[in-house]
Backbone as CSV, one residue per row, in Angstrom:
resi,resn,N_x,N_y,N_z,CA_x,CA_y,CA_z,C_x,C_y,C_z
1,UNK,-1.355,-6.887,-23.940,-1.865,-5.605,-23.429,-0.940,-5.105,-22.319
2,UNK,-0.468,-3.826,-22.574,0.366,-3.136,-21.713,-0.225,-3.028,-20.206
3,UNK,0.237,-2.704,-19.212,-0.208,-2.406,-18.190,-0.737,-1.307,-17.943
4,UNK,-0.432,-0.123,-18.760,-0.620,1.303,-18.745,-2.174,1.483,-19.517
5,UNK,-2.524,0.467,-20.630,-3.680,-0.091,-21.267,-4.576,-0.511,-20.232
6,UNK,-4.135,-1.446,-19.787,-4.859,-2.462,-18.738,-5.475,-1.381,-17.238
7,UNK,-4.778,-0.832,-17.359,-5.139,0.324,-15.766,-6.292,1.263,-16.408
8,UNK,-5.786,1.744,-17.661,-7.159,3.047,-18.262,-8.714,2.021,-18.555
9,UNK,-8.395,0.647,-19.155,-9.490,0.132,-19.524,-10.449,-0.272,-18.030
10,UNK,-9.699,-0.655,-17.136,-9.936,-1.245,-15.293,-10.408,0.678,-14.925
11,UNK,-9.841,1.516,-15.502,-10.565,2.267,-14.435,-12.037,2.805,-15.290
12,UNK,-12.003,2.758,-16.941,-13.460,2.719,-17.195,-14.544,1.514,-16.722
13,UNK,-14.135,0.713,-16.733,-14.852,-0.551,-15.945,-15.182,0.345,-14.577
14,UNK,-14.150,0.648,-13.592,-14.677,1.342,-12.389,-15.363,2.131,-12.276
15,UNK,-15.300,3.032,-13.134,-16.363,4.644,-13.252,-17.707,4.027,-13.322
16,UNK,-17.920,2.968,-14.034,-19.088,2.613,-14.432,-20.438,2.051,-13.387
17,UNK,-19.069,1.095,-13.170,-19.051,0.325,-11.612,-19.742,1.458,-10.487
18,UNK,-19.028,2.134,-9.954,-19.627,4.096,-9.133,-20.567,4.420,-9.309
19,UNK,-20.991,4.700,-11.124,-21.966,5.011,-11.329,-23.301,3.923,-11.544
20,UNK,-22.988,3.047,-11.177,-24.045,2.143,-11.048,-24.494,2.051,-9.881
21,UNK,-23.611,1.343,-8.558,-23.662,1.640,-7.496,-23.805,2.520,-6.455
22,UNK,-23.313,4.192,-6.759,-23.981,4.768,-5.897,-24.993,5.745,-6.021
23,UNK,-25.799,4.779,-7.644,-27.161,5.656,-7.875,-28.240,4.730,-6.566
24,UNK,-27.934,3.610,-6.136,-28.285,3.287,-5.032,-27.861,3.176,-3.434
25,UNK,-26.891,4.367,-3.410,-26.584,4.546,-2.002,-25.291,3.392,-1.750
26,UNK,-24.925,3.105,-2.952,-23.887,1.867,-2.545,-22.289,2.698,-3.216
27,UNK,-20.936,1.994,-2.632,-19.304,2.435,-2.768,-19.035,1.949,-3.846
28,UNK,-19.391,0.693,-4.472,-18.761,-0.254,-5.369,-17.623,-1.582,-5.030
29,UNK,-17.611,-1.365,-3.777,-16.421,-2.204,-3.236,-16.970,-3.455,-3.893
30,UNK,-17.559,-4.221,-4.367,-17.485,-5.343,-4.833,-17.860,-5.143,-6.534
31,UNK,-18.051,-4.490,-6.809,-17.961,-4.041,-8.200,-16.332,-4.169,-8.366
32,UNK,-15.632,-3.020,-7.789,-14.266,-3.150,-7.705,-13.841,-4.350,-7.864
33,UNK,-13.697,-5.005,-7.022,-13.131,-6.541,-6.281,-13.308,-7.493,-7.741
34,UNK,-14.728,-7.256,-8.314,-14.799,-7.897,-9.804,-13.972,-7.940,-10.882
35,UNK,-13.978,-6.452,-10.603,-13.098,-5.829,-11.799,-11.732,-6.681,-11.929
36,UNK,-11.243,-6.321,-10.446,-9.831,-6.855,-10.372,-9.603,-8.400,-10.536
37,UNK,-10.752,-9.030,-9.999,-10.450,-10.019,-10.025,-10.712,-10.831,-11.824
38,UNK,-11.361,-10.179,-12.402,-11.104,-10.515,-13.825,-9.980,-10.255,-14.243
39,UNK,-9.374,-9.485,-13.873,-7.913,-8.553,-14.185,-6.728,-9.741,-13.442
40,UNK,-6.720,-10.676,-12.796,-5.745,-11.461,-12.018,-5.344,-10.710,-11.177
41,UNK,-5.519,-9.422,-10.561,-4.619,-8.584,-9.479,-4.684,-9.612,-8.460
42,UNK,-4.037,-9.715,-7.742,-3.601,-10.413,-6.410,-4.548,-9.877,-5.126
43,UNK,-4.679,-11.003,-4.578,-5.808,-10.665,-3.549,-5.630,-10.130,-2.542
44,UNK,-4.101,-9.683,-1.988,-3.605,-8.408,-0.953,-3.163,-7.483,-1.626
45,UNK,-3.474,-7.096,-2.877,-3.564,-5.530,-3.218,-5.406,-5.760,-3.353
46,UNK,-5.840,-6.483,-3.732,-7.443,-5.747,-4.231,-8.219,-5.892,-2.685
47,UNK,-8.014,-5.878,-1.346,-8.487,-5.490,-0.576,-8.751,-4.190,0.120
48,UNK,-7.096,-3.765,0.353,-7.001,-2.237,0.405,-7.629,-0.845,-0.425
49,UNK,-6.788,-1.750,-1.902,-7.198,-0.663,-2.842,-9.089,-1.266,-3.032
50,UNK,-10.132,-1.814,-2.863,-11.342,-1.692,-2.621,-11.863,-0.785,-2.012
51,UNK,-11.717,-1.103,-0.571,-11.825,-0.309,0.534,-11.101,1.111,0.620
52,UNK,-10.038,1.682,-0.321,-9.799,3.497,-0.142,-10.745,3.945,-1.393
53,UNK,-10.830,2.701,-2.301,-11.911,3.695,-3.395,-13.471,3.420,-2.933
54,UNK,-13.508,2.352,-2.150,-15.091,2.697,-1.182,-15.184,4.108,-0.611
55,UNK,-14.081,4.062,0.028,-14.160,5.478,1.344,-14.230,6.490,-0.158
56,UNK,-13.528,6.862,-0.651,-14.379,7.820,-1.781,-15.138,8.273,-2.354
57,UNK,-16.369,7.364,-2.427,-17.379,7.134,-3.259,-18.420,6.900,-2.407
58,UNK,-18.242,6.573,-0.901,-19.227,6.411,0.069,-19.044,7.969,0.534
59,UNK,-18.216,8.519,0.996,-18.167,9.553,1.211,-19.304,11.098,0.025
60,UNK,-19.051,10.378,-1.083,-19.728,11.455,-1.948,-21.445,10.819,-2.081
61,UNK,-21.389,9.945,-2.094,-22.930,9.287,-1.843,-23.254,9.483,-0.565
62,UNK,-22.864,9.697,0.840,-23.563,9.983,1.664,-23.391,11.617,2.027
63,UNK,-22.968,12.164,1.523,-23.394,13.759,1.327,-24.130,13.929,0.126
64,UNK,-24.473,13.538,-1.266,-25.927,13.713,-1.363,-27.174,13.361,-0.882
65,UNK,-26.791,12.072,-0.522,-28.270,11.573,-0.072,-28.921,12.364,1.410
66,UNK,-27.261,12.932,1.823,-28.191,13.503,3.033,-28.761,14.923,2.770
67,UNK,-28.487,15.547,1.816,-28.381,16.800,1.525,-30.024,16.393,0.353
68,UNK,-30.248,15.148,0.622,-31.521,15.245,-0.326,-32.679,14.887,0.490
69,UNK,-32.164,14.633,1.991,-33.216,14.368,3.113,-33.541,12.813,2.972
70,UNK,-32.646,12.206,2.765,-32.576,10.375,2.885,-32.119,9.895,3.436
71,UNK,-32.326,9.947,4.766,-31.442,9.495,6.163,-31.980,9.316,7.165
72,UNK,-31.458,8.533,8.542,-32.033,8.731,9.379,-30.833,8.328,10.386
73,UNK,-30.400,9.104,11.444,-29.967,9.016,12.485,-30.400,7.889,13.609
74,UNK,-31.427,7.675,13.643,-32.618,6.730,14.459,-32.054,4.986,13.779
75,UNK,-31.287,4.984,12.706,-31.731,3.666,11.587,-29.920,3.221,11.651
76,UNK,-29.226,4.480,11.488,-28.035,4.084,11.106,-26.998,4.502,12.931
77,UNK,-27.048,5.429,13.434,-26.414,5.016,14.748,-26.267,4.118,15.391
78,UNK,-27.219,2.767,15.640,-26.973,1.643,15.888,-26.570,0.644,15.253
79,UNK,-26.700,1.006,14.131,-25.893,0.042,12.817,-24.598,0.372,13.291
80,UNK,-23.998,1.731,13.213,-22.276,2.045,13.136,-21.977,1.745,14.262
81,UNK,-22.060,1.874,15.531,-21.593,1.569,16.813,-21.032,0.407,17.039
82,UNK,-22.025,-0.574,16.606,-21.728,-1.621,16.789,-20.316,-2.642,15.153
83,UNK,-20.572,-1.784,14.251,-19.991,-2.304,12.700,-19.015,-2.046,12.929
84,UNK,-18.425,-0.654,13.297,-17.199,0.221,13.013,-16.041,-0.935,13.782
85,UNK,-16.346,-1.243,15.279,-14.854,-1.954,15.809,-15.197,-3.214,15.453
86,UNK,-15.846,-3.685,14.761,-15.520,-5.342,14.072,-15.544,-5.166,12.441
87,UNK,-15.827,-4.113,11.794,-14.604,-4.563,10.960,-13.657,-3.959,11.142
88,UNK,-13.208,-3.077,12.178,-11.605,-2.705,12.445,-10.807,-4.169,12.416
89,UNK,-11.637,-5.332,13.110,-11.266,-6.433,13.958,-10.876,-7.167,12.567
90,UNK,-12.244,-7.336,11.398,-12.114,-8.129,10.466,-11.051,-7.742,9.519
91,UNK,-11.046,-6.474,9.413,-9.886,-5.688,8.294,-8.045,-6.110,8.889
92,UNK,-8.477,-6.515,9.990,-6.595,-7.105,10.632,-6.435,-7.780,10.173
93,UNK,-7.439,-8.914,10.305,-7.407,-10.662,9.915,-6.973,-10.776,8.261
94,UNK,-6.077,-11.413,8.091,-5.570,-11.875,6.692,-5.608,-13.070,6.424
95,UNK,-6.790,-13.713,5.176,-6.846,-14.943,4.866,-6.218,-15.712,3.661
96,UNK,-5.962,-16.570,4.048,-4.850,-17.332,3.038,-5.692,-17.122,1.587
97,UNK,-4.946,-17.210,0.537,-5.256,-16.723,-0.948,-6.371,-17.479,-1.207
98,UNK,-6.496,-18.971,-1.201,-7.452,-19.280,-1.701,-8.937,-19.098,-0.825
99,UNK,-9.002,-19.165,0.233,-9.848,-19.161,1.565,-10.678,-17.527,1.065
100,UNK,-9.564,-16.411,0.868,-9.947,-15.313,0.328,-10.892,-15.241,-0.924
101,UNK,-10.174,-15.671,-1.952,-10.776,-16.067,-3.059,-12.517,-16.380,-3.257
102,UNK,-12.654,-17.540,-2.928,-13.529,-18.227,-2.451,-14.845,-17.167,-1.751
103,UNK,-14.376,-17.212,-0.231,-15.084,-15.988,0.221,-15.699,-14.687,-0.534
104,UNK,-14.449,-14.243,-0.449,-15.138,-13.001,-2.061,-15.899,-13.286,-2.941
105,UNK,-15.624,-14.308,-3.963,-16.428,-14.761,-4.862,-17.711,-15.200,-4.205
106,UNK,-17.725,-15.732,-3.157,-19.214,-15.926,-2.692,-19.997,-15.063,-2.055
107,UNK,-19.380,-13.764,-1.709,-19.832,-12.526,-1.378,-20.248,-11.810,-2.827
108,UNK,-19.746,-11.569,-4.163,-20.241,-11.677,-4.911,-21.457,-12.286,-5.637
109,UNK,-21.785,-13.252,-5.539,-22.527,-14.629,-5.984,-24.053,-13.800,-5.024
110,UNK,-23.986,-13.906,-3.683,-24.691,-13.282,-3.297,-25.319,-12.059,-3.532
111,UNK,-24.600,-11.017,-3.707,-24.425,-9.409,-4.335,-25.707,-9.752,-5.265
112,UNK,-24.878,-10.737,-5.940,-25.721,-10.744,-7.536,-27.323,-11.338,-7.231
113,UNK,-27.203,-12.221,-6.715,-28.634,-12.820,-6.496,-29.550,-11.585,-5.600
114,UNK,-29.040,-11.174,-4.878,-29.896,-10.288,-3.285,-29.856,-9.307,-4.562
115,UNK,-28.755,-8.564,-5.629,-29.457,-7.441,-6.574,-31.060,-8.270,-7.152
116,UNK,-30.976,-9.024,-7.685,-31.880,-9.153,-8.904,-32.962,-9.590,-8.160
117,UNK,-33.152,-9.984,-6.598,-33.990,-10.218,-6.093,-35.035,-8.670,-5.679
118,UNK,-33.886,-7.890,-5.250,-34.426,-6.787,-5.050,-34.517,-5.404,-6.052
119,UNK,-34.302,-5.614,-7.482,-34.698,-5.070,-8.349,-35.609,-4.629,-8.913
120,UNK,-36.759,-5.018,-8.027,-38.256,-4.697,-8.551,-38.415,-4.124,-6.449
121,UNK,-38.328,-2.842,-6.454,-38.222,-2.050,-5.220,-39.204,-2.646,-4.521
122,UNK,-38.864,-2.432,-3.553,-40.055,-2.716,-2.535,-41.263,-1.408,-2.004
123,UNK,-42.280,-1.660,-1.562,-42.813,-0.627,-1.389,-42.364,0.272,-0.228
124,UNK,-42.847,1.476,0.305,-42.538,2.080,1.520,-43.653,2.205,2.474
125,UNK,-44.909,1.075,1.925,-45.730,1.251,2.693,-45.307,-0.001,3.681
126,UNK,-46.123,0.267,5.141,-45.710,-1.089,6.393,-44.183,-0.674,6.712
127,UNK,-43.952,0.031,6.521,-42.176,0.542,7.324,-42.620,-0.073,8.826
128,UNK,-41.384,-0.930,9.182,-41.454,-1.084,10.891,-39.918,-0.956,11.078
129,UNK,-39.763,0.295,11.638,-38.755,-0.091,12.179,-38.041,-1.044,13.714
130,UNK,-36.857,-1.487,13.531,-36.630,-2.460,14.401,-36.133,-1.856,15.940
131,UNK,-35.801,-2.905,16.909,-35.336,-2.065,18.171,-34.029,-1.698,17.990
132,UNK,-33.542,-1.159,18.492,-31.848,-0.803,18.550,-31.456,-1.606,18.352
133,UNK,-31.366,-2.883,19.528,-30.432,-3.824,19.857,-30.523,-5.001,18.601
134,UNK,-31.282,-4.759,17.914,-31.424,-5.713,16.404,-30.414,-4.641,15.743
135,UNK,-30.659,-3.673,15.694,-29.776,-2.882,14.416,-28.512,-3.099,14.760
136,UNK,-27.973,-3.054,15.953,-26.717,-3.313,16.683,-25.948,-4.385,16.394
137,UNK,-26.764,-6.074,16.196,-26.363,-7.144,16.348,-26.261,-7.230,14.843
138,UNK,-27.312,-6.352,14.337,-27.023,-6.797,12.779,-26.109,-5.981,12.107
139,UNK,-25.895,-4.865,13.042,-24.297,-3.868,12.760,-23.016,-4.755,12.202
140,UNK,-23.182,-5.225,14.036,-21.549,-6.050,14.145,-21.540,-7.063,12.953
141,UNK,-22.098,-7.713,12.614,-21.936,-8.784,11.987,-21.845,-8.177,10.385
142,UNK,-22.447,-7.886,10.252,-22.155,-7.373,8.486,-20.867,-6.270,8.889
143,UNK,-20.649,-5.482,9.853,-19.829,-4.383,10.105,-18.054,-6.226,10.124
144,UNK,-18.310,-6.906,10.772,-16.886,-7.938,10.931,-16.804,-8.373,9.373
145,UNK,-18.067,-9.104,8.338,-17.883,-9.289,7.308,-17.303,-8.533,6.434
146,UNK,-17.742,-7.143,5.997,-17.317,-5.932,5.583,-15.340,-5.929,5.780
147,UNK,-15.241,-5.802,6.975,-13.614,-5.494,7.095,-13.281,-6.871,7.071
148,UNK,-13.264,-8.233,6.812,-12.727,-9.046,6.566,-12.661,-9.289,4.754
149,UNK,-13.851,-8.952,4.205,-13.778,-9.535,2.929,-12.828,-7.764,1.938
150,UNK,-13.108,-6.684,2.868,-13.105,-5.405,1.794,-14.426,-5.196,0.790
151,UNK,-15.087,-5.045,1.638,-16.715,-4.692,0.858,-16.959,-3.664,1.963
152,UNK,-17.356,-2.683,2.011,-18.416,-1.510,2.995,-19.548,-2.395,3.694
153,UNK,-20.236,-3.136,2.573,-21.520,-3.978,3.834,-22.520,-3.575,2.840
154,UNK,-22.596,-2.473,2.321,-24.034,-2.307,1.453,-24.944,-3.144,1.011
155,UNK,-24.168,-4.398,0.431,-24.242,-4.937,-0.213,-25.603,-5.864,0.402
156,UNK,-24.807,-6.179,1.712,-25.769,-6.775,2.187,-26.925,-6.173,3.354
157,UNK,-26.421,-5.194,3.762,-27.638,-4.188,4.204,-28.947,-3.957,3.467
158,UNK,-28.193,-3.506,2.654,-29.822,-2.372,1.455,-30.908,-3.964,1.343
159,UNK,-30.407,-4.981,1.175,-31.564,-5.838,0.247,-32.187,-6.261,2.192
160,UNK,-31.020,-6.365,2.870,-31.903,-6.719,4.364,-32.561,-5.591,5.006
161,UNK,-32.254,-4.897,4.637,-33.320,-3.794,5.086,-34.609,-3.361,4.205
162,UNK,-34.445,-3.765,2.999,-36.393,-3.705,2.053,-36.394,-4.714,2.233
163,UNK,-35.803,-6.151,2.436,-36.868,-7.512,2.872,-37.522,-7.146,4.408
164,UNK,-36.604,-6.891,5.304,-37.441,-6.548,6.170,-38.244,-5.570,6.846
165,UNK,-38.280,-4.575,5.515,-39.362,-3.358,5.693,-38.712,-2.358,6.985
166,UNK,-37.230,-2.373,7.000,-36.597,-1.447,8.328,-37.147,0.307,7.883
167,UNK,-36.932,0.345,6.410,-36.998,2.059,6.563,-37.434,2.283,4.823
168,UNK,-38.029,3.374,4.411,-38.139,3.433,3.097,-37.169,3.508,2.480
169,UNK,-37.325,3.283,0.998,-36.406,2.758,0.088,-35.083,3.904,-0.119
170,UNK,-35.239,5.450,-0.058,-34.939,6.017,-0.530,-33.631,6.540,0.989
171,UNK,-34.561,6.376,2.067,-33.618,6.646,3.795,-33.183,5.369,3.411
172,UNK,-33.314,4.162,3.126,-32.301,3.190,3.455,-31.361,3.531,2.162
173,UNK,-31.077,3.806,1.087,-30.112,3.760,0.254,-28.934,5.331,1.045
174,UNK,-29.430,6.077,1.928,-28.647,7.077,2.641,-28.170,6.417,3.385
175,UNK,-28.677,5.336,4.288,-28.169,4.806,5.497,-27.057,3.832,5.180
176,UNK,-27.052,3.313,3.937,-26.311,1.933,3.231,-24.888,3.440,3.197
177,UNK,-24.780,4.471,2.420,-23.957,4.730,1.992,-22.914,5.484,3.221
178,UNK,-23.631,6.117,4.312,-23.268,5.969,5.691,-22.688,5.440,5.798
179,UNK,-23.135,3.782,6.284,-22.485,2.539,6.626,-21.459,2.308,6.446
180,UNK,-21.585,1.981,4.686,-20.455,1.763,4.141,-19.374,2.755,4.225
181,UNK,-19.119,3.902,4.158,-18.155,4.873,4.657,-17.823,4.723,5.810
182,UNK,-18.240,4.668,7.130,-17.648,4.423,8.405,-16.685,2.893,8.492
183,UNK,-17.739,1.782,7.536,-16.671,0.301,8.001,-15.929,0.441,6.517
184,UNK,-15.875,0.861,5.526,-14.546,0.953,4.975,-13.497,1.685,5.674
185,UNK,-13.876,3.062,6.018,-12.508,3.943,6.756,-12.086,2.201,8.494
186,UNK,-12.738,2.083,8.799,-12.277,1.031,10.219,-11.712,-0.027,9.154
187,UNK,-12.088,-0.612,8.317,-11.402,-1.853,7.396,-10.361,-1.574,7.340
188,UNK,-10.456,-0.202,6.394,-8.974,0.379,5.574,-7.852,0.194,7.216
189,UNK,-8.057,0.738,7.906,-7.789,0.830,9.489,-7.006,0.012,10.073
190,UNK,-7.832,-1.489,10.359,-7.144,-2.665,10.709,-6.089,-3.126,9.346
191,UNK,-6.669,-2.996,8.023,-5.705,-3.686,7.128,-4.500,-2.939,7.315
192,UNK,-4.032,-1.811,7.675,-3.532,-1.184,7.905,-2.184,-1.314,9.377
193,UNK,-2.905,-2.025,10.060,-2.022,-3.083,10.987,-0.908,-3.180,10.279
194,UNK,-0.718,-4.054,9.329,-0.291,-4.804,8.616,0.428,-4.595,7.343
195,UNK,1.656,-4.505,6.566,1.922,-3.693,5.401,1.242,-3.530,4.504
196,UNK,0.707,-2.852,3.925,-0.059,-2.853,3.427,-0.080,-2.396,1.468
197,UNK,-0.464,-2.347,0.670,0.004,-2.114,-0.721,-1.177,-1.721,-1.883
198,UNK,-1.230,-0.338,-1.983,-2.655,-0.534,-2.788,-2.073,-0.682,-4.455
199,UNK,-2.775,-0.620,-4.966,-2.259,-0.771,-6.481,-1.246,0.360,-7.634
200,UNK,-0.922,0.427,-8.032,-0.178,1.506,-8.196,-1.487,2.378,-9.213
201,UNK,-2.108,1.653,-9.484,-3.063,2.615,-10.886,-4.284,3.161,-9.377
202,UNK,-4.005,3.194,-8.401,-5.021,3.773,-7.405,-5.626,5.084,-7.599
203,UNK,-4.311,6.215,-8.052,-4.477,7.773,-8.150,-5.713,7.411,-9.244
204,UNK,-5.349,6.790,-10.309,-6.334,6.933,-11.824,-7.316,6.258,-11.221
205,UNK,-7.712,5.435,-10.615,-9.176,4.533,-10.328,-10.069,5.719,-9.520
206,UNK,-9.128,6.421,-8.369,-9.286,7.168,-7.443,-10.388,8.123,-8.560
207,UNK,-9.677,8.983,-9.578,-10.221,9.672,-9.818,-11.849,9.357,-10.874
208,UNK,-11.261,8.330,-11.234,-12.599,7.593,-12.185,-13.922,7.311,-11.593
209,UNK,-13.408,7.056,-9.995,-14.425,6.616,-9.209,-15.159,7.736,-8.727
210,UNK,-14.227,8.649,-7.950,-15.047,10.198,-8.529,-15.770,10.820,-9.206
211,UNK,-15.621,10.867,-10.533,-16.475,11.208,-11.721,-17.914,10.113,-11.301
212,UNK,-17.293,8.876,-11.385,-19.045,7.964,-11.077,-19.679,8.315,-9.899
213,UNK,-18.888,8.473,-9.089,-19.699,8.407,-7.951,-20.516,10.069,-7.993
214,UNK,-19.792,10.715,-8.150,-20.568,12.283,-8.524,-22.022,12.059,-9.596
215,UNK,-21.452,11.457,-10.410,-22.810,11.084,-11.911,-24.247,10.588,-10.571
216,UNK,-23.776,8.860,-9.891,-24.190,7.870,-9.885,-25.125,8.733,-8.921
217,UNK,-24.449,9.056,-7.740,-25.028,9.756,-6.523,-26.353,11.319,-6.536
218,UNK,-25.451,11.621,-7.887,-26.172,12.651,-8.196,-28.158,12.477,-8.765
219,UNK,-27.790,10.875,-9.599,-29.111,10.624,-9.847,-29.899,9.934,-9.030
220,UNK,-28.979,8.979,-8.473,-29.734,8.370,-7.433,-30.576,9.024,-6.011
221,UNK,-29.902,10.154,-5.756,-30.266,10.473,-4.309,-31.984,11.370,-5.111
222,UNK,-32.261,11.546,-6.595,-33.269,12.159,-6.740,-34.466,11.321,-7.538
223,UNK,-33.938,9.976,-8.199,-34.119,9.169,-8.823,-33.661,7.633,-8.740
224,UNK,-34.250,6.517,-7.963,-33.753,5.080,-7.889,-33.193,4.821,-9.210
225,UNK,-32.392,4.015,-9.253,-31.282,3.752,-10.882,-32.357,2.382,-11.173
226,UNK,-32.820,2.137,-12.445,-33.773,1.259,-12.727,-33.560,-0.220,-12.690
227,UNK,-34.736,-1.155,-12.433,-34.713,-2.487,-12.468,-33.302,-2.990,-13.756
228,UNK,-33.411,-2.908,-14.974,-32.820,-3.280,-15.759,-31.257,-2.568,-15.540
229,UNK,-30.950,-1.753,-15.202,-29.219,-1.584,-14.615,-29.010,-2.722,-13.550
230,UNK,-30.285,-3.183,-12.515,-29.861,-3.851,-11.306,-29.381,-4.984,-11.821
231,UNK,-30.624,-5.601,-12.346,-29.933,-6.742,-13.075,-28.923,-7.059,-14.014
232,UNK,-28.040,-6.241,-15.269,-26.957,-6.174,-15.834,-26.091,-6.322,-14.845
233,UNK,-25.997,-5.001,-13.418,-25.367,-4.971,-12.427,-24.952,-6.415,-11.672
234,UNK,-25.840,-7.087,-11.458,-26.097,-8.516,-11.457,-25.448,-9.432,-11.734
235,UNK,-25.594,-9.287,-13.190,-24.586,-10.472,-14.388,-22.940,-9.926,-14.172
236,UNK,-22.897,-9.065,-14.420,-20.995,-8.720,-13.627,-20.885,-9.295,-12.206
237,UNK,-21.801,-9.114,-11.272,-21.348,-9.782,-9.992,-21.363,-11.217,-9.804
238,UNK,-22.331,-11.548,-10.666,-22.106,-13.260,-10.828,-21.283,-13.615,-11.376
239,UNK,-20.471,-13.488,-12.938,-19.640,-13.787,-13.652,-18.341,-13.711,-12.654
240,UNK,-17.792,-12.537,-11.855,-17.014,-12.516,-11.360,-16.664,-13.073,-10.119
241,UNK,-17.936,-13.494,-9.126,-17.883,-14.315,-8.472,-17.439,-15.645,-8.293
242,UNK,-18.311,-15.967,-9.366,-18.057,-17.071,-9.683,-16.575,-18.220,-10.538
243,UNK,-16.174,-16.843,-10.901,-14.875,-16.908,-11.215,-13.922,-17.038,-10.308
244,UNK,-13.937,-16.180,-8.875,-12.982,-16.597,-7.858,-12.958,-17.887,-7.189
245,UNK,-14.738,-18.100,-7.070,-14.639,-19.596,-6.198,-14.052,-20.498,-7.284
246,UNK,-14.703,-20.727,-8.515,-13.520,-21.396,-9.514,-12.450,-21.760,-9.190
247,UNK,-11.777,-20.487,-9.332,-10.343,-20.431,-9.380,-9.403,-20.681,-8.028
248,UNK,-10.611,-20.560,-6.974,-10.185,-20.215,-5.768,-8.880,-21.698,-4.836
249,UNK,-9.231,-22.546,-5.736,-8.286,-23.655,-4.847,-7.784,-24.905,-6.133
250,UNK,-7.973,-23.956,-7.724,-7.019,-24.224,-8.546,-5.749,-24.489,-8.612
């Protein structure tokens, strides 16, 4: 298979990926990261190029969702304050190939389990929201993970915020896609320190991810994307996960 093959088939995989992900307020950055990493791309191009097609796709998911009244200023200002300069911090840091590997894949592994756990929505009744200084602490820390691995954070926001009843289902999938747009642009940022190399098929993913994220965002911000996508969604993040830690010190 040609490479010119291999880039059109990787960016229908991606569109799909978009449109799965930001029918729930999510970038795809680890959808991505799957993709590639089934694909063998090398693990200092699939960080960057994650994180500029996050900032794309977070960007178009958090202008519908806000434009559909799914937000809250009160929920996500203390999330970003504190996220934005640690993963600037985490997006510098460069980890040796397999250490990377590994990591990712188990950021995946997770993805997949926290989807299928939270695939059957939670209710919006008992909303409590938390004090600042919790949203803050729980900023930084998913905000340092985020720019170290090249994921936005969604991933692990959205399912910690319906386990712990922070905000209804529909303001937290606005607040996830927020998020994730501010600590991808600081990721992209710090990786950026550093030479940096996105993939050459970026323009074509760029635009694929577009089309999904327009579809994905469009239904989601009026309609949750159903139990049975979460879980398919699921089985790709496990398969591929699980494939890096595998492979990871092969």
């Amino acid at each position: 298979m040609d490479l010119d093959t291999t880039a059109w088939i990787l960016a229908a995989l991606m569109l799909l990926a978009a449109v799965l992900y930001s029918s729930v307020g999510h970038a795809g950055a680890s959808g991505y990261l799957a993709v590639m990493a089934l694909a063998g791309i090398a693990p200092a191009t699939m960080k960057p190029t994650a994180l500029a097609l996050n900032i794309v796709v977070a960007l178009i998911a958090t202008w519908k969702f806000q434009r559909a009244g799914a937000f809250s200023w009160r929920l996500f200002a203390p999330l970003a304050v504190a996220a934005v300069p640690l993963a600037y911090v985490g997006g510098r840091l460069t980890l040796p190939t397999e250490v990377y590997k590994a990591l990712v894949g188990a950021v995946l592994v997770y993805a997949a389990a926290r989807t299928l756990v939270t695939a059957r929505q939670a209710s919006d009744d008992d909303v409590r929201p938390p004090a600042p200084v919790v949203l803050a602490l729980t900023g930084g820390a998913l905000g340092f993970l985020a720019g170290l691995t090249g994921v936005g954070g969604g991933i692990f926001l959205s399912p910690l915020l319906l386990f712990l009843r922070w905000a209804p289902i529909r303001t937290i999938s606005g607040v996830s896609a927020a998020f994730i747009l501010v600590n991808s642009i600081a990721g992209l940022a710090g990786a950026a320190a550093h030479p940096i190399a996105l993939h050459p098929a970026w323009p074509l993913w760029a635009g694929a991810v577009v089309i999904g994220g327009l579809i994905g965002a469009e239904f989601g911000s009026r309609r949750l994307a159903s139990p049975a996508i979460q879980r398919l969604l699921a089985v790709v993040l496990a398969v591929a996960g699980l494939k890096l830690v595998a492979t990871a010190f092969g």
